[in-house]
PAZAPA-4460 file (N, C-alpha, C; in steps of 0.05 Angstrom, whole numbers, plus 32768, in hexadecimal, padded with zeros to 4 digits):
% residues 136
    n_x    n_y    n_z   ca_x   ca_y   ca_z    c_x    c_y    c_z   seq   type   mol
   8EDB   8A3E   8C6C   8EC1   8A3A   8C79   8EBB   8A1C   8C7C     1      X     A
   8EBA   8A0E   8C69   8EB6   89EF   8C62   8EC7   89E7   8C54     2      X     A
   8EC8   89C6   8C53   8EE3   89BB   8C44   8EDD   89C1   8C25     3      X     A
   8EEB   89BD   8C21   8EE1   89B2   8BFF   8EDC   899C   8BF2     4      X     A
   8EC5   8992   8C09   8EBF   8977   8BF6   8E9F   8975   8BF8     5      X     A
   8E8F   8966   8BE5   8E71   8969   8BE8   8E6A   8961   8C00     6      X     A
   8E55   8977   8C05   8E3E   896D   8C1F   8E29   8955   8C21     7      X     A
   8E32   893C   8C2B   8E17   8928   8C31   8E08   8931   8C48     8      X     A
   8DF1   8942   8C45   8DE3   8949   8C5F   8DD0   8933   8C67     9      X     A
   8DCB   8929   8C7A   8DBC   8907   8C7C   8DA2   891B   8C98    10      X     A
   8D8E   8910   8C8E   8D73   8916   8C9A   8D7B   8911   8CC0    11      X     A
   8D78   891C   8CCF   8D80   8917   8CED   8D66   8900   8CEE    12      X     A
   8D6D   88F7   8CFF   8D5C   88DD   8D11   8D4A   88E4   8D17    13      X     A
   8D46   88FB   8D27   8D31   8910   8D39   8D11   890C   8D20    14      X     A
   8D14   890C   8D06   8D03   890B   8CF3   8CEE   88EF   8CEE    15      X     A
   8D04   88DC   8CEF   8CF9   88C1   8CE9   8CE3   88BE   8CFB    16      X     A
   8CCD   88B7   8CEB   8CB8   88A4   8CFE   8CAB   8889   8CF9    17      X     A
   8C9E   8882   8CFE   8C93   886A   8D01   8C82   8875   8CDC    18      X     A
   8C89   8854   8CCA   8C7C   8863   8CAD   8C8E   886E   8CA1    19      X     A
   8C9F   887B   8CA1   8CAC   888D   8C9B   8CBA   887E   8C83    20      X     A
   8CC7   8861   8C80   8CCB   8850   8C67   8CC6   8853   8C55    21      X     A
   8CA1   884E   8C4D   8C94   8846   8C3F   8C90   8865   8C30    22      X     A
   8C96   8880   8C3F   8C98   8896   8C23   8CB0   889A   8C18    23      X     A
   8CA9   88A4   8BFA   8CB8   88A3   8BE3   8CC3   88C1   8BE0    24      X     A
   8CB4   88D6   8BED   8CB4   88EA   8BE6   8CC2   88FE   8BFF    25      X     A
   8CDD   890A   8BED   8CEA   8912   8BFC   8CE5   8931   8C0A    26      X     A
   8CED   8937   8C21   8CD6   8953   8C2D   8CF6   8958   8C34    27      X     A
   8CF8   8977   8C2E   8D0A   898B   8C31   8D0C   8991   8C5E    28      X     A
   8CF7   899B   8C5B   8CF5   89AB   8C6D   8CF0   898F   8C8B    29      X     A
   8D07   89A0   8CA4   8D13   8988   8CB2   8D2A   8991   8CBF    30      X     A
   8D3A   8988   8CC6   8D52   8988   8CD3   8D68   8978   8CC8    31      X     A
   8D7E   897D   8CC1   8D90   8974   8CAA   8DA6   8974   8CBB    32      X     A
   8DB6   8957   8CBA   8DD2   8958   8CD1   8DE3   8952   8CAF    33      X     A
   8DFB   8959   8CA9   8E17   894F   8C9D   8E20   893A   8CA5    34      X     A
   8E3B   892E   8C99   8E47   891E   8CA6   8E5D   892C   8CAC    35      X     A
   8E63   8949   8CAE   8E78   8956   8CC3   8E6B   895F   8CDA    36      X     A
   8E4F   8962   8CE5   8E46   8968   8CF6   8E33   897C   8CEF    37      X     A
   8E35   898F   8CE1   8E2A   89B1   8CD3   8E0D   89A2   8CDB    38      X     A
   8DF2   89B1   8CDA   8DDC   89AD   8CD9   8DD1   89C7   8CD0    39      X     A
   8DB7   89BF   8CCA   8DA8   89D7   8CB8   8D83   89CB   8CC4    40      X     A
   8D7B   89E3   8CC2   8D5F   89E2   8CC7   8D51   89EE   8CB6    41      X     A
   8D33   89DB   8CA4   8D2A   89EA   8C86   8D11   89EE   8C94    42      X     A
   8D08   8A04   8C92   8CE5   8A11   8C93   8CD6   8A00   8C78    43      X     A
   8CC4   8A03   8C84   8CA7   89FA   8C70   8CB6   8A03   8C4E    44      X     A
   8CB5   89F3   8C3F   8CBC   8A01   8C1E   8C99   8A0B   8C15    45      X     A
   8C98   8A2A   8C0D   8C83   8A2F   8C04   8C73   8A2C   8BF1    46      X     A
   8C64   8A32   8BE8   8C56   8A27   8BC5   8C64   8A2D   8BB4    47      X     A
   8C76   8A43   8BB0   8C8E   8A49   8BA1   8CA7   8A3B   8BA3    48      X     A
   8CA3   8A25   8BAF   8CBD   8A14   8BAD   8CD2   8A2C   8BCC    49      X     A
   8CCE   8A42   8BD5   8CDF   8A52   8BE2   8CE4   8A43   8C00    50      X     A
   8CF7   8A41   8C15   8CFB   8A3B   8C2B   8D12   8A53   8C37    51      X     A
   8D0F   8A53   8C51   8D25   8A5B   8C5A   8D2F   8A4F   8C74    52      X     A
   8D3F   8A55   8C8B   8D47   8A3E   8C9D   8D5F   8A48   8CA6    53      X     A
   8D70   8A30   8CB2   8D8F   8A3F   8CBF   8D97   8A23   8CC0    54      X     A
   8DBB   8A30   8CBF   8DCA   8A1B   8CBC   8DE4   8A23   8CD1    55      X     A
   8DE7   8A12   8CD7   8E09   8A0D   8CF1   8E15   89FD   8CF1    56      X     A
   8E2B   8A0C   8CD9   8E45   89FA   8CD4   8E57   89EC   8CEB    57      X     A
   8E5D   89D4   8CEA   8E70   89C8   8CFC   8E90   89D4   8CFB    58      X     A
   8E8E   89DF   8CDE   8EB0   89E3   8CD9   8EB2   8A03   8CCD    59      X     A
   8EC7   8A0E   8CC8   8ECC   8A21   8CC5   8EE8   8A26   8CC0    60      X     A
   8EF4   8A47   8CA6   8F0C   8A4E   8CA8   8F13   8A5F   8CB8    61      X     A
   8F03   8A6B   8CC1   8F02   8A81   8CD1   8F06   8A79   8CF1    62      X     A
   8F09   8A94   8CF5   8F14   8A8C   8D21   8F00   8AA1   8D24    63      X     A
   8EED   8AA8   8D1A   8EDD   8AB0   8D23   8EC7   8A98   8D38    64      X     A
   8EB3   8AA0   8D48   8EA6   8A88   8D53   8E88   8A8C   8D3E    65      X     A
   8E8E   8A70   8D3A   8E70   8A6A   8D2B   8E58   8A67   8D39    66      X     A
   8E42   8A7A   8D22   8E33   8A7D   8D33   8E18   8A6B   8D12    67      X     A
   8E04   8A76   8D26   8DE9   8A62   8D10   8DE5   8A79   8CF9    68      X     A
   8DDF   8A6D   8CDF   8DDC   8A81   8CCE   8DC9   8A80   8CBA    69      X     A
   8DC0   8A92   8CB0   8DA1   8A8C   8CA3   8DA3   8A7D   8C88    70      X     A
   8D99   8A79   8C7E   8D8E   8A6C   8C59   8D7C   8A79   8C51    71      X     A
   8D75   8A79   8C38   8D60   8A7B   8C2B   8D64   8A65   8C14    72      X     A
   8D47   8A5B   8C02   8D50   8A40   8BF1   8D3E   8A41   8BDE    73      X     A
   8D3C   8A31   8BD1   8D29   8A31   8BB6   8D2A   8A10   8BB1    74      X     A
   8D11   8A02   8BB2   8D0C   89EA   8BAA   8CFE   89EF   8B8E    75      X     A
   8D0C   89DA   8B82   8D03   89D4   8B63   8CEB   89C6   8B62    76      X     A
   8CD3   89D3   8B64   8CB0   89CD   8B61   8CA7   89B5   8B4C    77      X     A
   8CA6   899C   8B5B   8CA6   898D   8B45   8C8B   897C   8B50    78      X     A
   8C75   8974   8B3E   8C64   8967   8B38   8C5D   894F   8B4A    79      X     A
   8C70   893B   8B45   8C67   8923   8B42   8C87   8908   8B44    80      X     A
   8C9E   8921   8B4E   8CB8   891D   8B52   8CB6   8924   8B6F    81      X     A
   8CC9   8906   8B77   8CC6   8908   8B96   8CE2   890B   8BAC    82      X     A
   8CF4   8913   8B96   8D0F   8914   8B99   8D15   8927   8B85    83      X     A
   8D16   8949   8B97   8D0E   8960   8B89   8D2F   8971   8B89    84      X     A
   8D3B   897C   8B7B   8D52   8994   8B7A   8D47   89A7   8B89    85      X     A
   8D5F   89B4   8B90   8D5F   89CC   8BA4   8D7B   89D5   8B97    86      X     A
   8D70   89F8   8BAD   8D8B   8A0D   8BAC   8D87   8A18   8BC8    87      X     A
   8D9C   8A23   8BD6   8D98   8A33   8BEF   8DB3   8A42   8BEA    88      X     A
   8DB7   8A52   8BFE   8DCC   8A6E   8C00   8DC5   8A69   8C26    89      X     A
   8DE0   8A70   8C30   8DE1   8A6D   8C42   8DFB   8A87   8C50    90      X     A
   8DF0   8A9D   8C57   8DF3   8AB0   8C5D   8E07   8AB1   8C77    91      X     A
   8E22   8AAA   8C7F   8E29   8AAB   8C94   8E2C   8ABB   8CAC    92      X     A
   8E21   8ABB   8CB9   8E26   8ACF   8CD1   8E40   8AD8   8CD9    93      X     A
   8E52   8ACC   8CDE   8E69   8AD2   8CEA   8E88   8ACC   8CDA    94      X     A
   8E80   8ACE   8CB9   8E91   8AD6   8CB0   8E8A   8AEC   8C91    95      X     A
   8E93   8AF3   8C84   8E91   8AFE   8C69   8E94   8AEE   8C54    96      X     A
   8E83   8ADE   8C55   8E79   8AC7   8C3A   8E64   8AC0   8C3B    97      X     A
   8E56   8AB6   8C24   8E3F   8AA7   8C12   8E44   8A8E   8C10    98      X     A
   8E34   8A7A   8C17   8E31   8A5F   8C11   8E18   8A5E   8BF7    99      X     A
   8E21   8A4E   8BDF   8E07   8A4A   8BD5   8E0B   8A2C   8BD0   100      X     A
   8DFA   8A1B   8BDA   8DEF   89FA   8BD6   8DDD   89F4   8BBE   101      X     A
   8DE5   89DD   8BAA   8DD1   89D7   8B9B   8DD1   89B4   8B9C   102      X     A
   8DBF   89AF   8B9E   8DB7   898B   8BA5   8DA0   8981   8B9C   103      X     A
   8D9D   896A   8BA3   8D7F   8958   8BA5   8D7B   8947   8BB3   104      X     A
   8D61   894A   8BC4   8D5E   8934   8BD3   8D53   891B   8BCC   105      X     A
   8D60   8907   8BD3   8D5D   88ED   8BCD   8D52   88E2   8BE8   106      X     A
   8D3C   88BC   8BE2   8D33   88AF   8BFA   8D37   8899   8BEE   107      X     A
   8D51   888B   8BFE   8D57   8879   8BFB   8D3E   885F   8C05   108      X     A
   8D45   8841   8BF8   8D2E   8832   8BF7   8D26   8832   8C19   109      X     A
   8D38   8833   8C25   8D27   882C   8C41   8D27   8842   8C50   110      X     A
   8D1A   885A   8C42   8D09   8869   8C41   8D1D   8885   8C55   111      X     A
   8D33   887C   8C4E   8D4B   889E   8C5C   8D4B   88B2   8C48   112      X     A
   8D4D   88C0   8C53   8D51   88DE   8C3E   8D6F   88EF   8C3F   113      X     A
   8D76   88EF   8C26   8D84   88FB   8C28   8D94   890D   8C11   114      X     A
   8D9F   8926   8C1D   8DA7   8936   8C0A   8DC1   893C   8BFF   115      X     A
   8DC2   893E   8BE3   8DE0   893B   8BD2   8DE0   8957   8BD4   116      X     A
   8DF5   8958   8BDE   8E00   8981   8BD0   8E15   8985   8BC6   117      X     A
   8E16   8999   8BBF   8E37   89AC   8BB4   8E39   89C2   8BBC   118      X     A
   8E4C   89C8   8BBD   8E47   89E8   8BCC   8E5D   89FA   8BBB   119      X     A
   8E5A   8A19   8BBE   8E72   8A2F   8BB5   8E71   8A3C   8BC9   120      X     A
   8E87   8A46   8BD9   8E84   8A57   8BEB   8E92   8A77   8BEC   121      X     A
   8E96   8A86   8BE1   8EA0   8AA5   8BD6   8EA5   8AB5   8BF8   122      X     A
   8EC3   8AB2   8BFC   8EC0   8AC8   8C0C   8ECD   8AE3   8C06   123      X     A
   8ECD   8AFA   8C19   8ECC   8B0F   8C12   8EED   8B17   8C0D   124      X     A
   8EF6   8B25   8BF9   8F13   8B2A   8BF9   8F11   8B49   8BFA   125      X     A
   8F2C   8B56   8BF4   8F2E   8B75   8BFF   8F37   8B7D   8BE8   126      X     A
   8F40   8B70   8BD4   8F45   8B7F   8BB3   8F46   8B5C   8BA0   127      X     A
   8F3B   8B68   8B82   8F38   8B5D   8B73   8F49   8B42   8B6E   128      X     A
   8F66   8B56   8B6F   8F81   8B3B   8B6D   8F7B   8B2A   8B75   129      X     A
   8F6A   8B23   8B98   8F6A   8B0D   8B9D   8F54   8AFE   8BA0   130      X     A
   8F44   8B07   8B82   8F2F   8AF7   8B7D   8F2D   8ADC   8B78   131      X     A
   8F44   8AD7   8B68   8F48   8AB0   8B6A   8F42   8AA8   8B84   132      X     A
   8F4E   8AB4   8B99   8F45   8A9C   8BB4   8F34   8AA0   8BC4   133      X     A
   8F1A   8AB2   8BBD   8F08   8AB3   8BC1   8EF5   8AA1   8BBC   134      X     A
   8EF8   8A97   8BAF   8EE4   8A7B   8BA8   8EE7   8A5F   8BAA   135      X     A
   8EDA   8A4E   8BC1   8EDE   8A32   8BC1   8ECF   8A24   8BBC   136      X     A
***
């Protein structure tokens, strides 16, 4: 599905505005480009820390054609922390696997945002035996 190496997702341009520097406090919800291309789109995060959204990977194992695929997420509800943890699952459409992401967003001093991830991705096998390579 994806390589195996961590995700730097970097805030798209489309977001920045005028001001935009001078906050500290990093906002989830937005439009999220990679540096392989993949992008993701986050809904409003609710009073429960909950979001959901879609994501479209640039890369893939599959020859299937990629298509956009949903999330759901959980932001870690914090106070008075402005560079907050997260979790999402990312449900693929057009193959038989689970993405699950865990990160934090960081804003760097001149005022960019951006998110550290890791990812596991489990896809689907046809007997137990070949449960080792089910997991990347």
């Amino acid at each position: 599905m994806v390589q195996t190496t961590p995700f730097l997702l970097v805030l798209s341009l489309a977001l920045v505005s005028p001001g935009f520097s001078a906050r500290k406090q990093c906002v989830l919800t937005g439009r999220w480009v990679n540096d392989l291309g993949s992008n993701m789109t986050i809904g409003a995060v609710n009073g429960k820390g909950e979001f959901t959204g879609s994501y479209h990977t640039a890369v893939s194992a599959t020859r299937n054609e990629i298509q956009l695929s949903p999330l759901q997420g959980s932001q870690h509800r914090t106070s008075n922390k402005g560079q907050p943890t997260f979790g999402f699952t990312v449900n693929w459409s057009f193959s038989d696997s689970i993405t699950v992401f865990t990160g934090q967003c960081f804003v760097y001093e001149d005022g960019k945002e951006v998110l550290k991830t890791m990812w596991l991705l489990r896809s689907h096998v046809d007997n137990i035996n070949d449960d080792w390579k089910a997991t990347r």
